[in-house]
N, C-alpha and C positions, 0 to 999 in steps of 0.2 A: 176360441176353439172352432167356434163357426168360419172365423176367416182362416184358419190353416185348414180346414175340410175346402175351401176352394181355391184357394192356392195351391194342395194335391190335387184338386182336379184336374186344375190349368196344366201341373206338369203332366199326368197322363195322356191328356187330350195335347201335349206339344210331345212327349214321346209317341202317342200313336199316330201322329201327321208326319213322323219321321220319315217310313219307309215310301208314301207317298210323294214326300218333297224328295227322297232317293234317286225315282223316277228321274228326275230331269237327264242322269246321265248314269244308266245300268252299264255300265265299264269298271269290273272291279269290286261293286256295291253289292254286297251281300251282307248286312248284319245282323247279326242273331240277337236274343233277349240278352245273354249274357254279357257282350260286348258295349252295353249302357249302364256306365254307373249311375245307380242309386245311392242316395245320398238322403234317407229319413229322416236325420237330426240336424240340417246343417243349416234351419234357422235359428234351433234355438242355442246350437253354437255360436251361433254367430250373433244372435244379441246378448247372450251371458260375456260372450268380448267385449261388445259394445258398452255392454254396462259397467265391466270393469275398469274398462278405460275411464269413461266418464266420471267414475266414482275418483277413480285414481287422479286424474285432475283437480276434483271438488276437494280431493285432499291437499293436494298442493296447493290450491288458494286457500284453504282456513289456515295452513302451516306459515305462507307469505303473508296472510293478514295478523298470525299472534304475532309472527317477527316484529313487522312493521307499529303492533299496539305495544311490543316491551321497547323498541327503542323509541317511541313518544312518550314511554314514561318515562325514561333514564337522559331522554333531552329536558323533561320538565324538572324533575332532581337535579340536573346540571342550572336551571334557570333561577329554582329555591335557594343553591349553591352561591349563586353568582349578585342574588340581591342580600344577602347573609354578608357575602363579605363586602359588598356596598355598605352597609349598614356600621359593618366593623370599621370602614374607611372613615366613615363620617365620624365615629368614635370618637377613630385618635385622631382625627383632624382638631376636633374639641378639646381632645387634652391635649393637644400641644398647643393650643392657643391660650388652654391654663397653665400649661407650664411658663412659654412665654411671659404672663400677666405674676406669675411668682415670680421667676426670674427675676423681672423689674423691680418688682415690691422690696425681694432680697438686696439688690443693689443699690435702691433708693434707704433701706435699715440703713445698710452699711456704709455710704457714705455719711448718712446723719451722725451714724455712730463717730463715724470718724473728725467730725468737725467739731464735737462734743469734745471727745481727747483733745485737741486741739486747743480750743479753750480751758481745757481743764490744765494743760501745759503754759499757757499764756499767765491763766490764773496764777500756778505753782511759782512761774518763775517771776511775777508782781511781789509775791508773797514771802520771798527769798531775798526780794528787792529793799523789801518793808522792815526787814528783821535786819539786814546791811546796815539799813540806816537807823533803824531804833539802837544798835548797839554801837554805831557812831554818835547818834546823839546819849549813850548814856557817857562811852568814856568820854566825850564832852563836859558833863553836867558834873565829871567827878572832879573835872582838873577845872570848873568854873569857882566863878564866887559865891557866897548865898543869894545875892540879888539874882542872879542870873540862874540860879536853880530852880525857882519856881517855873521860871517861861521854858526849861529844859524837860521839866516835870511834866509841863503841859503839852509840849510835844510830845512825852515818851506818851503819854497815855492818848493823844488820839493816831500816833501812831500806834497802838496794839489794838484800838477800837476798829480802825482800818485794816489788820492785820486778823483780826478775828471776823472779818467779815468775808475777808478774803476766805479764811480756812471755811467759813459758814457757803460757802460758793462751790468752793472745791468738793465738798461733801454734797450738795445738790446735785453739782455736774457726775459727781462717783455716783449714786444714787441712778442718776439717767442712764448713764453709763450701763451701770449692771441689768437696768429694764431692756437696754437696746442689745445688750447682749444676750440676755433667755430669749428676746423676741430674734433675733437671729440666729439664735440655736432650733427657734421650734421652725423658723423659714428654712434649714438648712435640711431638717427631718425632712419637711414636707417636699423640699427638692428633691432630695434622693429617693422619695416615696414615690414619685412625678417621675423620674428616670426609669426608676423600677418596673413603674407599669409602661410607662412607654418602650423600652425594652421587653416586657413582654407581648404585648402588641405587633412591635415589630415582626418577632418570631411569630405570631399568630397570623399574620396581613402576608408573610413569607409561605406556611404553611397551606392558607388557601387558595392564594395565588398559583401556587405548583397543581393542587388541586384543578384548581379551573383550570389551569391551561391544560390540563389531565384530561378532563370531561370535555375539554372546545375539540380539542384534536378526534377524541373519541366520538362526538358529534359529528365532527365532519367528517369522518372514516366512514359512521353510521347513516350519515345523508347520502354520501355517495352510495354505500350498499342501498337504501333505500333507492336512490334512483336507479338502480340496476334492476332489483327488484320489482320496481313498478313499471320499466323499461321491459323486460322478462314479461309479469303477470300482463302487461297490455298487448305485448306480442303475442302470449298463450290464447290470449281471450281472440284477438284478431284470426289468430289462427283456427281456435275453435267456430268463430263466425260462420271463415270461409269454409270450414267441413261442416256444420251444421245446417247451412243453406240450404233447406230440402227440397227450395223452388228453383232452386241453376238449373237454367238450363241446358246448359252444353258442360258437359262434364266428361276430363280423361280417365279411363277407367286402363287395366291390364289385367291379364288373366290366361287360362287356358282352352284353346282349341280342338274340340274332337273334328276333326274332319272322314270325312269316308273313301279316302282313297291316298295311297301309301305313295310317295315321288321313287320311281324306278332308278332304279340303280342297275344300269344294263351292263352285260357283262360275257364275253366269248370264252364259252370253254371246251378245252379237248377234249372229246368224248371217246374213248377207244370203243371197234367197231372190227368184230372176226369177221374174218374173209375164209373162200371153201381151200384157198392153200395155205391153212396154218397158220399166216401172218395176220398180225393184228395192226390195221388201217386204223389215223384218226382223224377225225372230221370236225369242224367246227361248229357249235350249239351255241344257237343264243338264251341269255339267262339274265333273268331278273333277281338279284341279290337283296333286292327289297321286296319282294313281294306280299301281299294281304290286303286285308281290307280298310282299316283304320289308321289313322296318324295322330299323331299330338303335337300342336304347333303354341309355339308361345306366340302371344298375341299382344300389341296396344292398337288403341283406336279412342274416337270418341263418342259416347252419345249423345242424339239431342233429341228431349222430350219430346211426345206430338198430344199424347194425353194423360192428363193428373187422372190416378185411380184412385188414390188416397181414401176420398168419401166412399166407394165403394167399396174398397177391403176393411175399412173401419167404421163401418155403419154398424148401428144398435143393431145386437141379434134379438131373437123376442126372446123372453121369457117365462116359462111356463108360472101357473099362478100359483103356487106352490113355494118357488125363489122369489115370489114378490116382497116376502117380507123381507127375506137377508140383505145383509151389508152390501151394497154393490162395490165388487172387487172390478179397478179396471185393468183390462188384457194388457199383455205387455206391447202387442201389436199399433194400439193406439197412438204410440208416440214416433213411430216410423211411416214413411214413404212410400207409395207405389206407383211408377208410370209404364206408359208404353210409350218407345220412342225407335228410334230409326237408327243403329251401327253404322259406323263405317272404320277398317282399322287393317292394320298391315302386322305381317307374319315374318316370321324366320329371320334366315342373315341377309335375303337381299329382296328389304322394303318393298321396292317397285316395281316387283314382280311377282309379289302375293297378297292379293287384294282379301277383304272380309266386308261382308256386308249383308244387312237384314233386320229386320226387326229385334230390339230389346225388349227384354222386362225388367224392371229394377224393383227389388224389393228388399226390408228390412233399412232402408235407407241407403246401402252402400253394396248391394251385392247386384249382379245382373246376370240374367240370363237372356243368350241370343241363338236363335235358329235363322239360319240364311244360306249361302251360298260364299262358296272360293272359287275368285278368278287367278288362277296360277301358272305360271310358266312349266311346263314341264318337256324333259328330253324323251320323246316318246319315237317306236320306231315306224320309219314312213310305212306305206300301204305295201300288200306282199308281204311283211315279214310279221313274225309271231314270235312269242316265247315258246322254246325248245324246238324250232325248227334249225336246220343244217343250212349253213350256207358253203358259199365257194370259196374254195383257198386264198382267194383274190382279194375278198371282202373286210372291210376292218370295220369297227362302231362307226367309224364318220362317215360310211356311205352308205349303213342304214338307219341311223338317226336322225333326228332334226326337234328343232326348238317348237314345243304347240301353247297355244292357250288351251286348257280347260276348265268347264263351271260343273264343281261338285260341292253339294249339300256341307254345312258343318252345324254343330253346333257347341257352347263356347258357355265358360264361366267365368266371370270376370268380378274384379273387384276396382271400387272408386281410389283414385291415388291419392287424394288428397286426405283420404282417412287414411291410409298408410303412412302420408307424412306427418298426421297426428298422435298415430302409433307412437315413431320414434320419439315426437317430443316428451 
């Protein structure tokens, strides 16, 4: 509160040095009280903008920072994803190296199985051999003599001796036989148990696989946003830099210019003029179609500091002892800029021929105020001729006008462009 009581000071004491700095060129210059606008609220308009912006930006970084913390979670879920089905790979890599190792085992049954039959067929047909010949030697032994019956006897019986030991072979070999056979029934179970799951597997190793490459593609969609993003927020932040710079020193500003003297606009007009016989004569008048006191010119230029006031609009005010106990609340003033520094800036549609120049004040950070003088071209008329004088028939604007410099007072409100360009972002 203490530094906005002197910051109205400053402007009363720069509005009451106006009609002083007028002086330089009484031509035109007459302004009244009411012809200065006041402007009571238009600091704290103007940092209630200030603040919204800034706030509005703080928002957009915590909004780019949640984005950027959900897709590092949903890259780390793609990561848990991706060692899962690592893990499933090694799986079925396992079981198929048991399934291979049945495999073998089944085929290694089965041929034993099969060399067993084998035997067992070799056996059969000895044993079909044996019985041939026991019943050759018995009709032998029928059509022999008695002497020769006993040695016929004696064969029949270690042929059936041999013959029973055969069938005692063949029933060992059935025996193996039927082990090799449950035992290749339960290797056959366990194969197709072994297919089973590695067919299901497969399906599962398919299923995650689509997955991951679901989440890789979706990562990399979300890297890329992420670097846009951080591409963006590092641009913002850059940008906010160069408008927050409260030490620049040369800074382009644009704004509005009050000047005190209005560019003529000359102009012949026919003025009719009674005469003592009735007839009505008309005569030439010269005329100002712009005439007054004031003008409004749009303005850019730049300024360049010469002194930081900062410390001294935002020095401790005192306070009474009374507030010594309360919270100390700080001004909103504290966090803004004030200097004085030097204009220089050009007008209208044709730059280089309407100069601005004179001392600024910049405060609130981004706002300035300048009182100075305009050097400008203007079409004024030569010496001898007036507004509302008559000229001669003969006469046109180009032989009583001509091109002049003049320096008249202005003063100008201006704002910094680079906080305009942080507006838009």
């Amino acid at each position: 509160m203490h530094n906005l009581k002197q910051l109205l000071l400053l402007l009363g004491f720069v509005l009451l040095v106006l009609p002083a700095v007028a002086q330089v060129e009484p031509v035109g210059f007459a302004p009244t009280d009411d012809s200065i606008p006041q402007r009571p609220d238009s600091l704290a308009t103007a940092s209630d903008f200030l603040a919204d912006s800034l706030d509005h930006y703080r928002r957009m970084r915590q909004q780019d920072m949640a984005e950027i913390d959900r897709l590092s979670r949903l890259l780390d879920s793609s990561v848990a994803a991706q060692v899962a089905l690592r893990q499933r790979m090694r799986d079925l890599v396992m079981l198929k190296d048991s399934l291979i190792a049945a495999n073998d085992l089944y085929q290694k049954e089965l041929q034993e199985k099969n060399t067993l039959m084998g035997n067992q067929v070799r056996a059969l047909q000895e044993k079909e051999k044996l019985l041939a010949e026991k019943e050759e030697l018995y009709r032998r032994s029928l059509s022999a003599s008695d002497i020769d019956k006993a040695k016929w006897e004696g064969e029949l019986k270690s042929k059936e001796a041999s013959i029973e030991a055969k069938s005692r072979e063949i029933a060992y070999l059935q025996k193996d036989i039927d082990a090799k056979e449950v035992s290749l029934k339960s290797q056959r179970e366990i194969y197709t148990h072994l297919l089973d799951e590695k067919e299901h597997y497969r399906h599962l190793v398919d299923s995650l696989q689509k997955r991951v490459n679901a989440i890789e593609i979706e990562n990399i969609r979300k890297q890329e946003e992420n670097k846009y993003l951080a591409q963006k927020a590092k641009d913002a932040e850059e940008k906010a830099a160069i408008t927050l710079n409260k030490k620049k020193k040369v800074r382009p500003i644009q704004g509005i210019a009050m000047r005190f003297f209005r560019t003529p606009d000359w102009d012949i007009r026919l003025t009719p003029e009674p005469s003592s016989g009735g007839t009505v004569t008309y005569s030439k008048v010269i005329r100002n179609r712009n005439a007054g006191d004031i003008e409004f010119d749009f303005v850019t230029g730049a300024s360049v500091m010469l002194w930081d006031l900062t410390d001294f609009f935002n020095g401790s005010s005192q306070q009474d002892s009374s507030a010594s106990s309360k919270r100390d609340i700080p001004r909103f003033d504290q966090k803004f800029n004030y200097d004085l520094g030097i204009y220089v800036g050009f007008g209208g549609s044709n730059l280089f021929k309407n100069f601005y120049i004179g001392p600024s004040f910049r405060f609130v950070d981004f706002f300035y105020l300048t009182v100075g003088v305009n050097i400008c071209e203007y079409e004024m008329l030569i010496d001898g001729y007036a507004a509302g004088q008559s000229l001669e028939p003969v006469l046109t604007l180009d032989d009583i006008t001509a091109k002049s410099w003049l320096v008249k007072p202005f003063i100008s409100l201006s704002i910094d462009l680079d906080f305009l360009s942080y507006i838009k972002r």
